[in-house]
N, C-alpha and C positions, 0 to 999 in steps of 0.2 A: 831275209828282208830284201827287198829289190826300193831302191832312190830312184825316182827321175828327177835331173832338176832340168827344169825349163825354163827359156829365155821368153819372156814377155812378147805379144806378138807389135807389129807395124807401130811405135808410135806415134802420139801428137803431144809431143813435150810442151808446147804451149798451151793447154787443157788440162793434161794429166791426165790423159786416156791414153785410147789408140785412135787407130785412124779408119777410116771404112776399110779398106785393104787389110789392114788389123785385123777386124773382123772379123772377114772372110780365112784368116788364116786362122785364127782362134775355131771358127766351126769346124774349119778342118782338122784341126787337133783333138776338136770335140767328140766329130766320130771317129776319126782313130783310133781313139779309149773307148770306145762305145762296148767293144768288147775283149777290154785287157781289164782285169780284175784293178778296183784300186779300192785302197782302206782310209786312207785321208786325205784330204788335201788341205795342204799351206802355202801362204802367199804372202808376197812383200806389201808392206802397208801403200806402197804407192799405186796411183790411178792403175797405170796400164801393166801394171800387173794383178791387181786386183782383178780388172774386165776379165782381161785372156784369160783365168782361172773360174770364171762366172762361169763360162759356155760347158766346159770338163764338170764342173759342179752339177751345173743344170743337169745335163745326160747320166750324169754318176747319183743324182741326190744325196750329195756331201754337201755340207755346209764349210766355207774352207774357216782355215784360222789364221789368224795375220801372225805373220815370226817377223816382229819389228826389225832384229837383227841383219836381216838379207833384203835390207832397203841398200839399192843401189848409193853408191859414194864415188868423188872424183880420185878419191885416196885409193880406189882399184884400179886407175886408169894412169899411172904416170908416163910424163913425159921423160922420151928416152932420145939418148944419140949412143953410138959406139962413144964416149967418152965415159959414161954410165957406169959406174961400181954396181958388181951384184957379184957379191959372195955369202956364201949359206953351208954349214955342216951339214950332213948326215949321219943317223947311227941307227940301228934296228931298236934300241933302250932308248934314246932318248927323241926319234924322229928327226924332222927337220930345224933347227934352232941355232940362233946367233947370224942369221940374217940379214943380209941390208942390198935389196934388191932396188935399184934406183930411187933410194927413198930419203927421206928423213924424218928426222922424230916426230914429225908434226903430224906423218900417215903412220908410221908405226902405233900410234892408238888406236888407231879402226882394224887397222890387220888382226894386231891384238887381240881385240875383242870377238871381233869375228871367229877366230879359231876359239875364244874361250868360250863362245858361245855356239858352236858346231860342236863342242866335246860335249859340252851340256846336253844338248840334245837330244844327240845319238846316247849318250848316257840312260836316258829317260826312254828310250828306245831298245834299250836294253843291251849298248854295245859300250862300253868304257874304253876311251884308250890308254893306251898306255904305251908311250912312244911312238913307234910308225907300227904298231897293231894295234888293234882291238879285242879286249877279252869280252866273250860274251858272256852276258849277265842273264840269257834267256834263251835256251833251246827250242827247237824248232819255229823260231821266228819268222812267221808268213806274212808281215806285214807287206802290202807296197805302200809307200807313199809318193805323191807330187808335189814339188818344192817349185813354182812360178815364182823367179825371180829378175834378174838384170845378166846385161851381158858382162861387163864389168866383176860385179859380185861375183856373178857365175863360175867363171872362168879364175877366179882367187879361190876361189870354194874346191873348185875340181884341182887345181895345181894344190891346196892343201891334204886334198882327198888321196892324192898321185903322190905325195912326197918331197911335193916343190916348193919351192920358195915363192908368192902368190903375186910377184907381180912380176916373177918371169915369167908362172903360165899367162901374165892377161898378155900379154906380147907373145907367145904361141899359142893362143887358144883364143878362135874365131867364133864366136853362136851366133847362128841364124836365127832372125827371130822366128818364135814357136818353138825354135830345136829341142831335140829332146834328148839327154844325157844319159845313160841309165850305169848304175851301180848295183850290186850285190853284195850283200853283206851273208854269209853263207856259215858255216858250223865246220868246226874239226873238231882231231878226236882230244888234242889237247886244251881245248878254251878258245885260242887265239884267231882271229883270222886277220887280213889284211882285205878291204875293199878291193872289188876286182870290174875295174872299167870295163863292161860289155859294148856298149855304144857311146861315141861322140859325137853331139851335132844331128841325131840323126831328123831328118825330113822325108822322111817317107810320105807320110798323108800332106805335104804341100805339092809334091809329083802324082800321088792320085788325085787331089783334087783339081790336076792342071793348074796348080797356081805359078807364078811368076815366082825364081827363088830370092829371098830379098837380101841385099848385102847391106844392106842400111844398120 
């Protein structure tokens, strides 16, 4: 199975879209995919991520499905200084866990939830975790799917996907809006596999389309 997740393109937070520049960047993503196989797509219930997943829909005829889950939150976004605590275990059994990446309990319920519901998921997907792997529950799994979501969320999701503690990746992990992330979720000969980051960020089709890169 091959993930993209994608950051929502240009937007206009006072609307709940995007913006004409949006757009233009969402078409360009449109044809991008125009000729990369894709089997679903899902998208965050909010505006400008819904739009940017319309134009991929439109050229794909997929109809997407909202994953209320990967609605952007401020609880992905903390504010940090070097005086900042973040400590987090590691183990291959048990993953990443006992965390406290500049936080406090008031976000640790959305982080929460979000990983409880990222295991669900990919579960339904046919990938169970179980610790920092995944047993697969389904052979030869050719699904691709597209995941439009937030840069915030994004970047939690990918640092959980990588093994991290999810709000040290949003403080090292930048997305572009449109960017596109991709993952592989691939088969061995014993069950397990671990998610294997092929691309970060990429924008490829905002360089062919000549567009401006957006740091916004």
């Amino acid at each position: 199975m091959i993930l993209y997740i994608i950051r929502h393109a240009d937007p206009d937070y006072a609307n709940n879209t995007i913006t004409p520049f949006g757009r233009e960047e969402a078409m360009a993503l449109a044809e991008w995919f125009r000729d990369i196989k894709l089997d679903r797509i899902y998208t965050s219930p909010l505006g400008r991520a819904v739009e940017t997943a319309s134009y991929t829909a439109e050229a794909k005829d997929i109809r997407p499905e909202i994953l209320p889950w990967t609605q952007e939150s401020m609880a992905y976004m903390p504010k940090y200084s070097p005086s900042c605590k973040c400590d987090y275990s590691f183990s291959t059994d048990k993953g990443v866990y006992g965390f406290n990446d500049f936080t406090g309990t008031d976000r640790m319920e959305t982080v929460e939830k979000m990983i409880r519901s990222s295991d669900d998921f990919f579960e339904q997907l046919g990938y169970r975790r179980e610790g920092a792997f995944y047993k697969v529950l389904k052979e030869e799994n050719d699904l691709r799917i597209a995941v439009f979501c937030h840069g915030g969320f994004g970047a939690a999701w990918i640092g959980h996907l990588l093994g991290m503690a999810p709000g040290l990746a949003f403080r090292r992990i930048n997305l572009t809006t449109t960017s596109v992330t991709t993952f592989v979720f691939g088969n061995s000969p014993d069950g397990y596999i671990l998610p294997r980051l092929h691309r970060l960020g990429e924008i490829c089709h905002i360089r062919s389309a000549g567009l401006r890169i957006n740091d916004r």
